[in-house]
C-alpha positions as CSV (number, residue, x, y, z in Angstrom):
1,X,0.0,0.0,0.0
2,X,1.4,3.2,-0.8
3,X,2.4,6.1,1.9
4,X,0.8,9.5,1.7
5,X,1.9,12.6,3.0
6,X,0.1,15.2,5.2
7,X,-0.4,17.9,3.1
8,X,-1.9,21.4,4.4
9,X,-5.0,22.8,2.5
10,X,-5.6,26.2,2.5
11,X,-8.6,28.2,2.3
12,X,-7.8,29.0,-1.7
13,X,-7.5,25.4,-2.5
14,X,-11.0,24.8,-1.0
15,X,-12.6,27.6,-3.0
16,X,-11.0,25.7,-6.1
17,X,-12.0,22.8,-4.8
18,X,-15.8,23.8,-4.8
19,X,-15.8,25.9,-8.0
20,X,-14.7,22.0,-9.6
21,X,-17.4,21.1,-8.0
22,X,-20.0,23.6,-9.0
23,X,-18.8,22.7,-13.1
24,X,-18.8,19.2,-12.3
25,X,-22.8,19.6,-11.1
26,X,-23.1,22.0,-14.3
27,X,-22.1,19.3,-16.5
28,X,-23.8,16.5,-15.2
29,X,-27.5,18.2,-15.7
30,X,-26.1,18.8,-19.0
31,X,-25.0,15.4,-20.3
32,X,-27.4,14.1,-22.9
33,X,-28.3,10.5,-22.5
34,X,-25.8,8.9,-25.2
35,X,-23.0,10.3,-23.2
36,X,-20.2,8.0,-23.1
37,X,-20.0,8.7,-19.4
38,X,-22.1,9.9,-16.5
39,X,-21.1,12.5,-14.2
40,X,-22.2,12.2,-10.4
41,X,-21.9,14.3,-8.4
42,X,-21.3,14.0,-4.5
43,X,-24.3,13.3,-2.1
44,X,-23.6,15.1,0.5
45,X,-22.5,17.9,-1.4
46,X,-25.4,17.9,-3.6
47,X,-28.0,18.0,-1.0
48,X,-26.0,21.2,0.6
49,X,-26.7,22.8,-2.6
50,X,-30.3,22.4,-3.9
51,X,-32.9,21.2,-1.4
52,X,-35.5,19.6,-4.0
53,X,-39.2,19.8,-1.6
54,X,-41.0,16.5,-1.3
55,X,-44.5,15.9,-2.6
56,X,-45.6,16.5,0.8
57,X,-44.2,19.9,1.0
58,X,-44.2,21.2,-2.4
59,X,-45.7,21.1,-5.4
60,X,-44.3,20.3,-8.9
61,X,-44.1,24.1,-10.0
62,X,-41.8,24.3,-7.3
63,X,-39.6,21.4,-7.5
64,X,-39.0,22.8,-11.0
65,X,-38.3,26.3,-10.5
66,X,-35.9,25.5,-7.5
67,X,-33.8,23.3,-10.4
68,X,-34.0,25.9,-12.9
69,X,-32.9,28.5,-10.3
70,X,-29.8,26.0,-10.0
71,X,-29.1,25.3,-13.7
72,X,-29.6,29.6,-14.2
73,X,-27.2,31.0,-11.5
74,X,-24.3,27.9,-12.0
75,X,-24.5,28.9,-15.3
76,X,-23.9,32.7,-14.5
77,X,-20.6,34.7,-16.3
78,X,-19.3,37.4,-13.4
79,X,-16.8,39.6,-15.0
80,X,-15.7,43.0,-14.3
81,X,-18.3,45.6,-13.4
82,X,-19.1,47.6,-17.4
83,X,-22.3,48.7,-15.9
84,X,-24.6,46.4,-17.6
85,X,-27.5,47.1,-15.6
86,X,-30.7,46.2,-17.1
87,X,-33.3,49.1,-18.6
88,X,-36.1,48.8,-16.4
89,X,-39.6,50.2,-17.1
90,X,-39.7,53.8,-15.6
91,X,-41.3,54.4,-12.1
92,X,-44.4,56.4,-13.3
93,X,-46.5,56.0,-9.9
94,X,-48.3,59.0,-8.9
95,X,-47.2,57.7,-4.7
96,X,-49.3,58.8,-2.0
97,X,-53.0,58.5,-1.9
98,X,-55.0,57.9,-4.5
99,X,-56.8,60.6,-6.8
100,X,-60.0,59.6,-5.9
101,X,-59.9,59.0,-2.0
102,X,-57.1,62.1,-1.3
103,X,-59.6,65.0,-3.4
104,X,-62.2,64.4,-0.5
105,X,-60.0,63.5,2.0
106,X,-58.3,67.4,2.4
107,X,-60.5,69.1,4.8
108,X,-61.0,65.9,7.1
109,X,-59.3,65.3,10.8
110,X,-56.8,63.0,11.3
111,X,-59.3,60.7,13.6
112,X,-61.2,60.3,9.5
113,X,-58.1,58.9,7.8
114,X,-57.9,56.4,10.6
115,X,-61.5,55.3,9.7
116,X,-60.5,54.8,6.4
117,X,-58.5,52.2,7.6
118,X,-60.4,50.7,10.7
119,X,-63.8,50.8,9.6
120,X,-67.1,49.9,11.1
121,X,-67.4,47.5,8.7
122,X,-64.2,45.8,10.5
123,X,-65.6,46.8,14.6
124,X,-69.4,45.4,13.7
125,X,-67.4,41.6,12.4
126,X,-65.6,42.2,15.8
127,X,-68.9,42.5,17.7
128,X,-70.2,40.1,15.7
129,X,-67.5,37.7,16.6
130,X,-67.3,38.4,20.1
131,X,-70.9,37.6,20.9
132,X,-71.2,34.2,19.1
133,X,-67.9,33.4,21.1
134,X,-69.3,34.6,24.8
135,X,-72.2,32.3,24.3
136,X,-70.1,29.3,23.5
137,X,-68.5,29.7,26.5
138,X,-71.4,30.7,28.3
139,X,-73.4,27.1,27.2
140,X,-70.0,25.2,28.2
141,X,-68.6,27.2,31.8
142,X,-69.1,25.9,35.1
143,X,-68.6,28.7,36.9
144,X,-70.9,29.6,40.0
145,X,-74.1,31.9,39.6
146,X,-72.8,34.7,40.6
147,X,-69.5,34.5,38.9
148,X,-68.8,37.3,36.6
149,X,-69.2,35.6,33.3
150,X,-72.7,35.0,34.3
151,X,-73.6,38.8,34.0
152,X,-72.8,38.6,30.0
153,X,-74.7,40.4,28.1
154,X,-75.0,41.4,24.2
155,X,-72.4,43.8,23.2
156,X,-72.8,46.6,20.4
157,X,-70.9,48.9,17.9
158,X,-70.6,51.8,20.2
159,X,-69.8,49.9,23.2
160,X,-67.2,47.8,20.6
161,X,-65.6,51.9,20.3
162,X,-66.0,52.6,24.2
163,X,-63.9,49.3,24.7
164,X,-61.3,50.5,22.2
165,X,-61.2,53.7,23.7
166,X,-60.7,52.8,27.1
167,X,-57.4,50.8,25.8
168,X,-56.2,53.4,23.5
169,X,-56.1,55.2,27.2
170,X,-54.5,52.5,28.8
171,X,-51.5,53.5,26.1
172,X,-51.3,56.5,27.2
173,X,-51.7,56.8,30.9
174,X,-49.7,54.0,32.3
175,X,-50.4,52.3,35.4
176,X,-49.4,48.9,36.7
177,X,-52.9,46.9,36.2
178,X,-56.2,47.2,34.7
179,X,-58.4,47.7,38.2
180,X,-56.1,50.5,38.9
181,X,-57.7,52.3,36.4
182,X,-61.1,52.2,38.3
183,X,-59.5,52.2,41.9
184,X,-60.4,55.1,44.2
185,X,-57.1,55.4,45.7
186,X,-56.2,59.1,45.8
187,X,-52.9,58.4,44.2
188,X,-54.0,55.7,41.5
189,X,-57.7,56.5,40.8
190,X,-58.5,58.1,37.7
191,X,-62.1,59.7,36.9
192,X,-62.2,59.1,32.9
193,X,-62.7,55.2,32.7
194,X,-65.4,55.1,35.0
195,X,-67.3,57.7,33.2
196,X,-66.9,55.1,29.9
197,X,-67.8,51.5,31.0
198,X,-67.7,50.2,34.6
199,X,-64.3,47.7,35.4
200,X,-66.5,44.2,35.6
201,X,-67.9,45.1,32.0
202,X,-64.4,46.4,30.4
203,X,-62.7,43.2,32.4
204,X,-65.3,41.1,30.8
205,X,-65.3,42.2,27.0
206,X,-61.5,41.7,27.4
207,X,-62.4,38.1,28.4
208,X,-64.7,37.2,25.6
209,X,-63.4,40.0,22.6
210,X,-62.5,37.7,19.2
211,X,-61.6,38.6,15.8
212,X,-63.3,35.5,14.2
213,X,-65.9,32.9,13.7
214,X,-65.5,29.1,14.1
215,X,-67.7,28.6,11.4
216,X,-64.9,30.7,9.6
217,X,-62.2,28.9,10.8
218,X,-59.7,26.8,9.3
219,X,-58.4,25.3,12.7
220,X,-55.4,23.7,10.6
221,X,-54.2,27.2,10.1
222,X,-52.5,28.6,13.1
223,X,-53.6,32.0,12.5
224,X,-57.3,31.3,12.2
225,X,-58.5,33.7,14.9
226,X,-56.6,37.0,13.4
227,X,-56.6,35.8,9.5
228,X,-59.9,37.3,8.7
229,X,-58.8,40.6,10.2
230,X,-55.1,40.3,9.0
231,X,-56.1,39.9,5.1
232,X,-59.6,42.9,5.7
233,X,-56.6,45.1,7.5
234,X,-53.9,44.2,4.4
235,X,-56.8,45.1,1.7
236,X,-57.4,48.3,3.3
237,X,-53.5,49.3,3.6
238,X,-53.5,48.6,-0.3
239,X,-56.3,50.3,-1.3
240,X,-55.3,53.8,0.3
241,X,-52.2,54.4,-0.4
242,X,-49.3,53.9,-3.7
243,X,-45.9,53.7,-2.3
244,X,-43.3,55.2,-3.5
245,X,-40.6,53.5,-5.4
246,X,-38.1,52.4,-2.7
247,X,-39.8,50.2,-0.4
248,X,-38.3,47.5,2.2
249,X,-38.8,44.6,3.4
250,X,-37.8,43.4,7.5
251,X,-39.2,41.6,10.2
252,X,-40.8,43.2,13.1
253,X,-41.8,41.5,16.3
254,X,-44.9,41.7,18.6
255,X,-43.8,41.1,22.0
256,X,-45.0,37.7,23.7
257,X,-43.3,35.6,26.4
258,X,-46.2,33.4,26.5
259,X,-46.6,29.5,25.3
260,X,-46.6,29.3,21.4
261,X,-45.4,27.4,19.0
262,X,-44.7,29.8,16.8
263,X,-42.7,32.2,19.4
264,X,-39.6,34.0,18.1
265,X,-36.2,34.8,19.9
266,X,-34.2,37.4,17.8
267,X,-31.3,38.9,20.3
268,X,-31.1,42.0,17.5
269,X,-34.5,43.5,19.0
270,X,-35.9,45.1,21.7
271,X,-38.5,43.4,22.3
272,X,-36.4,39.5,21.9
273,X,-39.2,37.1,22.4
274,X,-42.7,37.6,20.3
275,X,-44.2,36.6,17.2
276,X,-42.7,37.7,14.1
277,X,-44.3,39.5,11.3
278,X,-43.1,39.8,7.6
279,X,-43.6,43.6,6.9
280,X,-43.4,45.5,3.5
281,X,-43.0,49.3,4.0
282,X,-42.4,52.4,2.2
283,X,-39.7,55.1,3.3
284,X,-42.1,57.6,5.5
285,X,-43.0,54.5,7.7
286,X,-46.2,53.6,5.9
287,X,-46.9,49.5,6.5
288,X,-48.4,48.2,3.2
289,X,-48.6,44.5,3.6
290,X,-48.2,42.4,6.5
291,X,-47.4,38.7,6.7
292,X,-47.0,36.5,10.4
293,X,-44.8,33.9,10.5
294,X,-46.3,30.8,11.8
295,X,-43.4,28.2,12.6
296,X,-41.5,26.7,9.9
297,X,-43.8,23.1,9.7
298,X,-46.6,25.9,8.8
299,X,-47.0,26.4,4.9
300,X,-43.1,25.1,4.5
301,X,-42.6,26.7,0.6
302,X,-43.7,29.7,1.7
303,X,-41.3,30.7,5.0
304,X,-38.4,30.8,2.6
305,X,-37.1,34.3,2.6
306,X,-37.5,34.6,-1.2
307,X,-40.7,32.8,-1.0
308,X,-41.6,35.4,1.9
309,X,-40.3,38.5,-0.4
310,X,-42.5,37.4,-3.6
311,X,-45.3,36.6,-1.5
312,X,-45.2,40.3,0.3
313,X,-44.5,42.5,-2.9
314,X,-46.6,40.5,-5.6
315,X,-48.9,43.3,-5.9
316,X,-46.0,45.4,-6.8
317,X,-44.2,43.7,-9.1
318,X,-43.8,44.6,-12.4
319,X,-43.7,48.6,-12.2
320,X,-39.9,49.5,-11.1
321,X,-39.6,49.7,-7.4
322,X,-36.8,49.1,-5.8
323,X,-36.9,46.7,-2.7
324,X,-34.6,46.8,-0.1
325,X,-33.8,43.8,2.2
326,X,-31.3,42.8,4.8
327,X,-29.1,39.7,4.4
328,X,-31.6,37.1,5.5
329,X,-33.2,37.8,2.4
330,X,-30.9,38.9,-0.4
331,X,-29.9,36.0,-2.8
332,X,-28.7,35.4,-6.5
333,X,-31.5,33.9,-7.0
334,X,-34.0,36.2,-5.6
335,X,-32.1,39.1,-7.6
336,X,-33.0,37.0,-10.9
337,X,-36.4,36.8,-10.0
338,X,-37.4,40.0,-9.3
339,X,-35.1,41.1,-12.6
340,X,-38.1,38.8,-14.6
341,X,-40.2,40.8,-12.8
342,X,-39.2,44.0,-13.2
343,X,-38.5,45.0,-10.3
344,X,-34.9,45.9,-8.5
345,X,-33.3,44.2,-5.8
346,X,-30.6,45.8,-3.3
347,X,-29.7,44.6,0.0
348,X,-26.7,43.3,2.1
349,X,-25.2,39.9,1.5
350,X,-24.6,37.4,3.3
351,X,-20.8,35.5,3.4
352,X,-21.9,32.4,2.6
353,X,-24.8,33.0,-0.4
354,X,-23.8,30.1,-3.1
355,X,-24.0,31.7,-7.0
356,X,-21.9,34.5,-6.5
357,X,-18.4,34.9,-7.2
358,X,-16.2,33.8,-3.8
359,X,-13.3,36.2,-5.2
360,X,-15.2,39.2,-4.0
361,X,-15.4,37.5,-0.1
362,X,-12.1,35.8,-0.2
363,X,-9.8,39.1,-1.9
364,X,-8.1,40.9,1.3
365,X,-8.9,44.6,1.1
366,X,-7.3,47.6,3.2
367,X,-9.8,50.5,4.2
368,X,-11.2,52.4,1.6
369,X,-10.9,49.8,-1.2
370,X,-13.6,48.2,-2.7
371,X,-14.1,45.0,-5.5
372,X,-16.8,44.1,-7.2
373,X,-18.2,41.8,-9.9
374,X,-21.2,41.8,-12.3
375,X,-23.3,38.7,-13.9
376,X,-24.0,39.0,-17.5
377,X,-27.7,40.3,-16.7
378,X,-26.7,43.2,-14.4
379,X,-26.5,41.7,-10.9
380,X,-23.3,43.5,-9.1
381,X,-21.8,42.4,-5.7
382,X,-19.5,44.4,-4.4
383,X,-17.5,44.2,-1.7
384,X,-16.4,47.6,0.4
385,X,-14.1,48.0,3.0
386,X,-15.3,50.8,5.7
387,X,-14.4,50.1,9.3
388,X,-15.5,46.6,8.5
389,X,-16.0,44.7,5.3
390,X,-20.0,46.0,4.1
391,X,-20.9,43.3,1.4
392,X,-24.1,43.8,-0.8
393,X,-26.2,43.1,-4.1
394,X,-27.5,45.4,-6.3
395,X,-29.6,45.1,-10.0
396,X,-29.8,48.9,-10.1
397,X,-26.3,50.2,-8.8
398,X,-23.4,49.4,-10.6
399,X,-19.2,50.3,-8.8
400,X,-20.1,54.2,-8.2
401,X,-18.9,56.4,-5.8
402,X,-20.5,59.1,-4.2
403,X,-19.4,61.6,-1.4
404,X,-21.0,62.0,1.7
405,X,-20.6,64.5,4.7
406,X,-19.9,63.5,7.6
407,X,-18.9,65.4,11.3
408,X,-17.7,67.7,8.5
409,X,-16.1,65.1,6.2
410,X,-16.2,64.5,3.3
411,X,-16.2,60.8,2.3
412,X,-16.4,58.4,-0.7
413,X,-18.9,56.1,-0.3
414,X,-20.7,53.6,-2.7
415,X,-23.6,54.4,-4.0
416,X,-24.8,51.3,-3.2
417,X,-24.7,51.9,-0.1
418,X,-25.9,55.1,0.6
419,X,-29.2,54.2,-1.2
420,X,-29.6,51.2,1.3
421,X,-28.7,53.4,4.3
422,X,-31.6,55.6,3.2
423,X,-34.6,53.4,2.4
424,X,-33.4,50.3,5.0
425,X,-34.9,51.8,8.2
426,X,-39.0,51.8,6.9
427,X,-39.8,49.1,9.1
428,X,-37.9,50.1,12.2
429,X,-39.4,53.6,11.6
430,X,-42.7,52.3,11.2
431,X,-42.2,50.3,14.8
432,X,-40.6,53.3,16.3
433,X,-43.8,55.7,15.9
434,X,-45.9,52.6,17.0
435,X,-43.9,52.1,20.0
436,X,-45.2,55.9,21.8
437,X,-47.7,54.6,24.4
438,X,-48.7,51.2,22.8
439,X,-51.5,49.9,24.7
440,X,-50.0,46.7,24.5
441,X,-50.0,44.7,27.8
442,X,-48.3,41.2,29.0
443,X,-51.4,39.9,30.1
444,X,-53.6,39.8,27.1
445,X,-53.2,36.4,25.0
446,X,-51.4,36.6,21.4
447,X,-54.3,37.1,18.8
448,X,-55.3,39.8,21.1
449,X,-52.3,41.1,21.2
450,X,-51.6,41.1,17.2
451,X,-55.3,42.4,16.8
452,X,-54.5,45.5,19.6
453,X,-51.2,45.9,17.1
454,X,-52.8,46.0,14.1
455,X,-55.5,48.1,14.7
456,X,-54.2,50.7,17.6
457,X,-50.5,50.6,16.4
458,X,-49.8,49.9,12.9
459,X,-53.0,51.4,11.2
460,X,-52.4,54.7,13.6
461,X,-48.7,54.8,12.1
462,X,-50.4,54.5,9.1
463,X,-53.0,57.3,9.4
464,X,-50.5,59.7,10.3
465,X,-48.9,59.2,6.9
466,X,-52.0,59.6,4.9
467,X,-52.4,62.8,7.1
468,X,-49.0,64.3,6.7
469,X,-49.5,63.6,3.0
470,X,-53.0,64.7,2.2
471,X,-52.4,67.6,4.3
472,X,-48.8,68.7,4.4
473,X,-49.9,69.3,8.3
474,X,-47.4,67.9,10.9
475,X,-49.7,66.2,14.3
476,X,-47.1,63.9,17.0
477,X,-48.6,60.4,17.4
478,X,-49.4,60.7,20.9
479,X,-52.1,63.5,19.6
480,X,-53.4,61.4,16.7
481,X,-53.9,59.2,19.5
482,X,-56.2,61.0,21.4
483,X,-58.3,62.5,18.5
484,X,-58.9,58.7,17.3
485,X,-59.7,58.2,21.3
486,X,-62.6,60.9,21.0
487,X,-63.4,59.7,18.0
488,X,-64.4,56.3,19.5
489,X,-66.3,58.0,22.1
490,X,-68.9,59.8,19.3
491,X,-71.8,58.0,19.4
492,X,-72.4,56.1,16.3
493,X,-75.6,57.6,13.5
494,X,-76.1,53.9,13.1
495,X,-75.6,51.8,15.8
496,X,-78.3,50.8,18.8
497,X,-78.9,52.5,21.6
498,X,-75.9,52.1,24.3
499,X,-77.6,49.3,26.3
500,X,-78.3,50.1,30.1
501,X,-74.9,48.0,31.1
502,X,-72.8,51.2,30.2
503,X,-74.8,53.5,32.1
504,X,-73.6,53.7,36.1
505,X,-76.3,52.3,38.0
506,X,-77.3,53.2,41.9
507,X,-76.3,51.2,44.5
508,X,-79.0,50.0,47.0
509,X,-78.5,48.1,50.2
510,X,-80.9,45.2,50.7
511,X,-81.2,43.5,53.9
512,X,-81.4,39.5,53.0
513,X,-84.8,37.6,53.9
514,X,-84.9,35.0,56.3
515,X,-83.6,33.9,60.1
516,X,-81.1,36.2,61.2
517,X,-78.6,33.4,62.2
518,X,-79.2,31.3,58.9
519,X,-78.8,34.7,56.6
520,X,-76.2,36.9,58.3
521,X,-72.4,36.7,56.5
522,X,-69.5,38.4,57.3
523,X,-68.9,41.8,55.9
524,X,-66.1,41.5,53.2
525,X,-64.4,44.7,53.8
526,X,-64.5,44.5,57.4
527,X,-62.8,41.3,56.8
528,X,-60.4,42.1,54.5
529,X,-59.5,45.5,56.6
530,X,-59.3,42.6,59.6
531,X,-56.8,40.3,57.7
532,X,-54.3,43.1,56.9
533,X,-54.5,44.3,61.3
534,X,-55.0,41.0,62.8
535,X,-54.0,38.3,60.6
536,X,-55.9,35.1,58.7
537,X,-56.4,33.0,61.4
538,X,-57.7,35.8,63.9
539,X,-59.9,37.9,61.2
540,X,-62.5,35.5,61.4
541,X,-63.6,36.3,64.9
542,X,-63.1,39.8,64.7
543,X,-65.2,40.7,61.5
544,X,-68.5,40.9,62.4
545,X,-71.8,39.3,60.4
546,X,-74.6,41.2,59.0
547,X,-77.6,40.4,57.0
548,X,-77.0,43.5,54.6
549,X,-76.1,43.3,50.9
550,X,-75.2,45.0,47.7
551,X,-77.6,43.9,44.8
552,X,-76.2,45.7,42.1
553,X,-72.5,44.8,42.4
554,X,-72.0,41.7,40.5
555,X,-71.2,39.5,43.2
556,X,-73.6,40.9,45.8
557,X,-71.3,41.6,48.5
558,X,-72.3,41.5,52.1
559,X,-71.8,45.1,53.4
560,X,-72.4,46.8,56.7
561,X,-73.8,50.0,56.5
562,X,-70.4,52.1,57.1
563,X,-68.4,49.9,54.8
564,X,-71.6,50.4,52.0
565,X,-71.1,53.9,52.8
566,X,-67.7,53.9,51.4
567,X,-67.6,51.6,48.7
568,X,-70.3,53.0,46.6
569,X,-69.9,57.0,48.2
């Protein structure tokens, strides 16, 4: 047997290494079948490269593009940038609101451009929703008679706005929990909630609120109980405003620490645990399309990032914008396919892509030089060297430099990248104006929490665009805010009558029927007032029993007169 040396293999000899590879694969989906020879490639290798679905997973249409993705960008020339961009079809979109809705719109308040976008329409399926849902749960609880749930009744359209109103407050007068809003502590108390809806009312709407119908529901889909208000909210983004050409595409996340499947961890964010959502949105921070992100076993094709990026933008395809992604999304491949589309694609890149020229990663560069190289049908990667190595893709740019000022410098900078620094932070500026007093809390459960999101964060965000538009008038979010929150409080042309629950009722003291010893119950905030002085075990004896009660409360409380007194002063 013969000996072999140790030989040392450098990093350049494994780039070799796999570009052999690479034309090996090339050929071998080449070779015609009277070949004198056939050409396989390595396993392991191969299934690093092109994942080919299953039938389970993904249909024919897919299978076949993923292996003509492979046979396109193998077969790709990358030469020396000659700016060979691609003509693309001129962006002639008016962007803004449309003609027809922003001619009526000028002379309206901000609180009327959020109607555009959270209708009745959308607040009547809510009520709608919510009441088929409370009796379900009504039919199936077990709780006692007098338990809270008991006291359900009907609610309406107006009281649907009340309830929305009273959390839009919550967002902007913080205070540790929801009773403290109704508390008559001198410190904590506050006077407008009570005027609105009473606590046990408000507490119980947030019980039974839902966004859909099981008769709607798909319950394979993980998102049945906010798809029906996800894809209404989505059409009514759409419809209302054009964006502008640069638009970009990022993740943002709802925060949930919660049990889901679906959670998310991302370190990068503020908020690191929540549920992710796919948003598309144009430089002043306007959302246009939203998708959630539903665990990788849910709708498998689709959670790919380029799968993701078509899915958002396919309404926009096909009239020159330019979309702007991070590195989680950018890809040859994706590039290709929005080229066929006409449609531009610039974004970082990451290390690691396959299809792209491994000179431009591998070539050391000292600060201030760049290189670059550019496919046959205009894709340029170019590699920059700032105070680290920047790496990204672009259809539309080709090896420009621009200056920049900056702290009174001026710089040479790729135009590349100064485009992406503009038009990359729409999401995170979208997210930032949501952020002032969100209503969001950590008790409420996660469709309530993406509902709350969509509906007081992101279409607010989104008003406040159409109105700085429409208008040219400049209004801070935490206004907006409270115009849309006396908005809701406007009763409604054509709802019903407010029912009597909303209306503060008197108190009465009744005195219970019956044998004074059989009747008589302790007085509950004597007792309490007892546990606090004298302790659990010792309260007992000291609180004293009375046959007096409240029979409007809820729970009908037995009160002595002084402690009745106070309660309901």
């Amino acid at each position: 047997m013969e000996d072999f040396e140790d030989i040392e293999i450098t990093q350049d000899m494994l780039t070799q290494i796999e570009n052999i590879e690479i034309n090996l694969l090339d050929k071998s989906l080449n070779l015609s079948s009277d070949d004198e020879e056939s050409i396989q490639p390595s396993r392991s290798r191969c299934a690093r490269r092109l994942r080919i679905p299953s039938s389970s997973e993904g249909s024919d249409a897919e299978i076949g593009r993923a292996i003509q993705d492979l046979e396109t960008c193998s077969s790709s020339n990358w030469t020396t940038p000659k700016g060979n961009q691609r003509n693309i079809i001129p962006f002639t979109e008016c962007c803004g609101m449309p003609a027809s809705i922003r001619t009526s719109m000028i002379n309206k308040s901000p609180a009327d451009f959020y109607a555009l976008l959270v209708t009745d329409n959308i607040l009547e399926h809510i009520v709608k929703c919510t009441n088929a849902f409370a009796i379900t749960k009504i039919t199936h609880t077990t709780a006692l008679k007098n338990a809270r749930i008991r006291s359900w009744s009907e609610t309406n359209l107006d009281e649907m706005k009340h309830f929305f109103c009273l959390i839009l407050y919550m967002g902007l007068v913080k205070l540790p929990k929801i009773a403290d809003y109704w508390s008559k502590d001198e410190i904590m108390g506050q006077n407008f909630p009570r005027t609105v809806m009473a606590r046990n009312r408000f507490e119980l709407l947030l019980q039974m609120i839902h966004f859909s119908q099981d008769d709607e529901n798909n319950k394979s889909d993980r998102l049945h109980r906010v798809k029906h208000l996800l894809d209404v909210m989505n059409d009514n983004f759409k419809s209302n405003y054009i964006p502008g050409q640069d638009i970009c595409i990022d993740e943002s996340m709802v925060p949930f620490r919660g049990r889901l499947v679906f959670r998310q961890y991302n370190k990068q964010k503020r908020h690191k645990y929540g549920i992710k959502l796919f948003k598309l949105c144009t430089l002043p921070g306007y959302t246009y399309r939203i998708n959630i992100y539903a665990g990788k076993q849910h709708e498998h094709i689709n959670v790919t990032p380029q799968r993701v990026v078509m899915n958002l933008c396919q309404d926009l395809l096909n009239k020159g914008h330019c979309i702007y992604t991070d590195n989680w999304y950018t890809s040859v491949g994706l590039a290709r396919e929005l080229l066929k589309n006409e449609t531009h694609l610039i974004g970082t890149l990451r290390k690691n892509r396959k299809h792209f020229p491994k000179v431009v990663v591998t070539t050391k560069l000292k600060k201030g030089q760049f290189i670059a190289r550019e496919s046959d049908d205009g894709i340029t990667v170019l590699r920059w060297r700032d105070k680290r190595d920047v790496l990204v893709l672009s259809t539309k740019h080709s090896t420009r430099f621009v200056s920049v000022t900056k702290h009174n410098k001026t710089i040479m900078k790729p135009s590349i990248v100064v485009d992406y620094n503009k038009a990359k932070g729409a999401v995170d500026l979208s997210d930032q104006m949501a952020a002032y007093q969100t209503p969001l809390r950590k008790t409420v459960k996660w469709y309530k929490k993406i509902a709350f999101d969509l509906i007081l964060n992101i279409a607010i965000v989104n008003a406040l665009v159409l109105y700085k538009t429409v208008t040219n008038k400049h209004i801070p979010i935490v206004d907006l805010r409270k115009e849309i929150l006396k908005s809701f409080l406007a009763k409604s042309s054509t709802s019903t009558t407010p029912s009597e629950r909303t209306i503060r009722k008197k108190h009465i003291l009744q005195k219970k029927e019956g044998p004074s010893l059989k009747v008589r119950r302790m007085c509950v905030v004597c007792y309490k007032n007892n546990v606090i002085t004298f302790g659990r075990a010792l309260a007992r004896n000291k609180t004293k029993k009375v046959p007096t009660f409240c029979d409007t409360c809820v729970d009908k409380p037995f009160l002595c007169v002084e402690c009745f007194a106070n309660v309901h002063a």
